[in-house]
C-alpha angles and dihedrals in degrees: 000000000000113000121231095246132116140165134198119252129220103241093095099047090049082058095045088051085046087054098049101039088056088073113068108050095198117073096252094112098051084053105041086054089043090054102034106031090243117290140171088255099049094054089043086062098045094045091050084050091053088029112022087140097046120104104257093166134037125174125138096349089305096138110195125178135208094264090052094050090055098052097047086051096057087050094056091055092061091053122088106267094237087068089059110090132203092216145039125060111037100223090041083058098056086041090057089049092057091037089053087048092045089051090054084243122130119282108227141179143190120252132204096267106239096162106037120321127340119302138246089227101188099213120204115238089198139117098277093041081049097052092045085054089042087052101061092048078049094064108032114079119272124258118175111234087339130207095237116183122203132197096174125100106259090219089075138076093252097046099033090054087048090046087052103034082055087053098044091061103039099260133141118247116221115206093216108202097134142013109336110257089218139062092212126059119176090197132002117186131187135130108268096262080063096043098048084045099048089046092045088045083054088240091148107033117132084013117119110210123203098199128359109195110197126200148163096051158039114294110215123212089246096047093063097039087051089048090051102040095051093034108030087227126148109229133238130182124203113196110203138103134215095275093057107017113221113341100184145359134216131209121209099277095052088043087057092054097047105251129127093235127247132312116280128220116317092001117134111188118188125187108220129195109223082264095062101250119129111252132222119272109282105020112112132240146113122346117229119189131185113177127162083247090084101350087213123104118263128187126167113139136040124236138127153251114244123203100270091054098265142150123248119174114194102179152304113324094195096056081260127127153208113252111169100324101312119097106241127201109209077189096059093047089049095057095044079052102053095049100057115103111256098035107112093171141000152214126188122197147163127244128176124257134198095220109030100023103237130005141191125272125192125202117190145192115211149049097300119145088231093207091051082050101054090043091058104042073054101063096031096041102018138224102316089051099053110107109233096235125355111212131201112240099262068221098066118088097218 
């Protein structure tokens, strides 16, 4: 019996250093990442001493270089922490996560907030984080100092690891909130809600794309063959989340067959029975995932193996799920709920959506005004959260 482990090799990160390193013809990298450990500080500095000219940065026609970047990083680290906020500007958020790395303070990010509201997730800047991040450059195909358009918010994992693979290899990072100012991308990202909207918005159109990755969510089978088709882009789908950063990656094919692709550098994924073993390959359970970007054990959704050592997630674990691109809790709607004045009783279900895929729906008994009550779950929950519509029981007198 084979069991349902695997473990990213190294082979992928080792091409993603060589990438990088082929960059910088002085020896400033090598000894940036021999003094600092390298971090995302240290290779900032050595690519603004071999680019300092080059674009690092572009959003509304706010053009910033490398040498820029640099400068308004070392400002932030002289500022108090407190005055350095997660969210915001984009390219503010990616500057307060330098600023806290090169303080020697915790780098931390927001999650989704599948569990309350979004999350303080303390990341790790060290060897293994950085092979798990070299990795990914190793396996996707190489482009030399690459236009990379994002559509993620940078305070995230997924954006955050898109925003620092562009600068480790030299490349310019496009802010992408509107039609695209150019007719060429090298690489686009964004969950799939992003990328349909952006497509539908006509965000893309007349634009040739190199690579679209793809993360977050689940990629439907239209969605790619609409990417392709208007783009001309081959597609790429990365699985992770904040606590853990991108676990694995998967090329066309595997995108074609419905996997998640294979481990990256330094994961370990392990497939458990409720009891905690270990199962065979290709039996399903809970995924359990240990990776050098936290170092502790996360599992939160099931999935499988399969025989040539790939990922297959098959849903939510936790009776959460994916709308959107944001993780939603029906428990946690049903408790807010349950605790407003005037609900006497209530039901929380699912219903398809056009946009998001599926959303919530709420059904009460009681004297509750239902739009107050969405008003309000809105600003207590947020958006994801929001049912689409609450109903009154066609039960309750009232």
């Amino acid at each position: 019996m084979t069991p349902s482990r695997v473990r990213g090799g190294r082979g992928p990160a080792v091409r993603g250093a060589w990438r990088v390193l082929r960059e910088y013809r002085s020896g400033a990298l090598v000894s940036a990442v021999v003094r600092h450990g390298a971090s995302p500080l240290a290779l900032l500095e050595a690519t603004a001493r071999s680019h300092g000219d080059r674009l690092a940065w572009m959003q509304d026609g706010a053009n910033v270089t490398y040498a820029d970047l640099l400068d308004r990083v070392r400002a932030a680290t002289r500022r108090p922490a407190e005055d350095r906020e997660l969210t915001g500007h984009p390219l503010e958020a990616v500057v307060h996560v330098l600023a806290n790395a090169a303080a020697g303070r915790r780098v931390e990010l927001l999650s989704s907030g599948s569990t309350g509201p979004p999350k303080r997730v303390t990341q790790s800047s060290g060897w293994a984080a950085t092979a798990q991040r070299l990795s990914l450059l190793g396996r996707l195909p190489s482009v030399q100092h690459p236009l990379v358009a994002g559509l993620s918010p940078t305070w995230r994992g997924h954006g955050l690891a898109l925003v620092l693979s562009t600068w480790a290899l030299a490349g310019t990072y496009l802010w992408l909130d509107g039609p695209a100012p150019t007719h060429s991308l090298d690489v686009l990202s964004g969950t799939p809600l992003q990328l349909r909207e952006a497509l539908a918005a006509g965000w893309l159109d007349g634009v040739r794309i190199g690579l679209v990755l793809s993360g977050s969510d689940v990629l439907s089978t239209d969605l790619v063959d609409a990417v392709a088709a208007r783009t001309g882009a081959q597609v790429w789908d990365s699985y992770g989340a904040t606590e853990v950063g991108s676990v694995t990656l998967a090329g066309p094919d595997d995108v074609a067959e419905a996997s998640q692709g294979r481990a990256l550098a330094g994961v370990r994924v392990e497939v458990r029975d409720n009891s905690g073993r270990v199962v065979r390959r290709g039996v399903s359970g809970d995924l359990w995932i240990t990776t050098g970007w936290s170092g502790q054990p996360f599992c939160a959704d099931r999935g499988l193996i399969d025989r040539r050592g790939r990922v297959v997630v098959l849903g939510r674990g936790d009776g959460q799920f994916n709308s959107g691109g944001e993780l939603v809790s029906p428990a946690r709607l049903q408790e807010w709920l349950e605790a407003q004045p005037g609900v006497d009783s209530v039901r929380v279900d699912t219903t398809p959506d056009p946009r998001f895929g599926v959303r919530l729906l709420a059904i009460i008994n009681g004297s509750a005004d239902t739009d107050d009550l969405r008003v309000r779950c809105r600003e207590a929950l947020g958006p994801a959260h929001t049912p689409v519509m609450i109903e009154l029981s066609p039960e309750d007198p009232g």
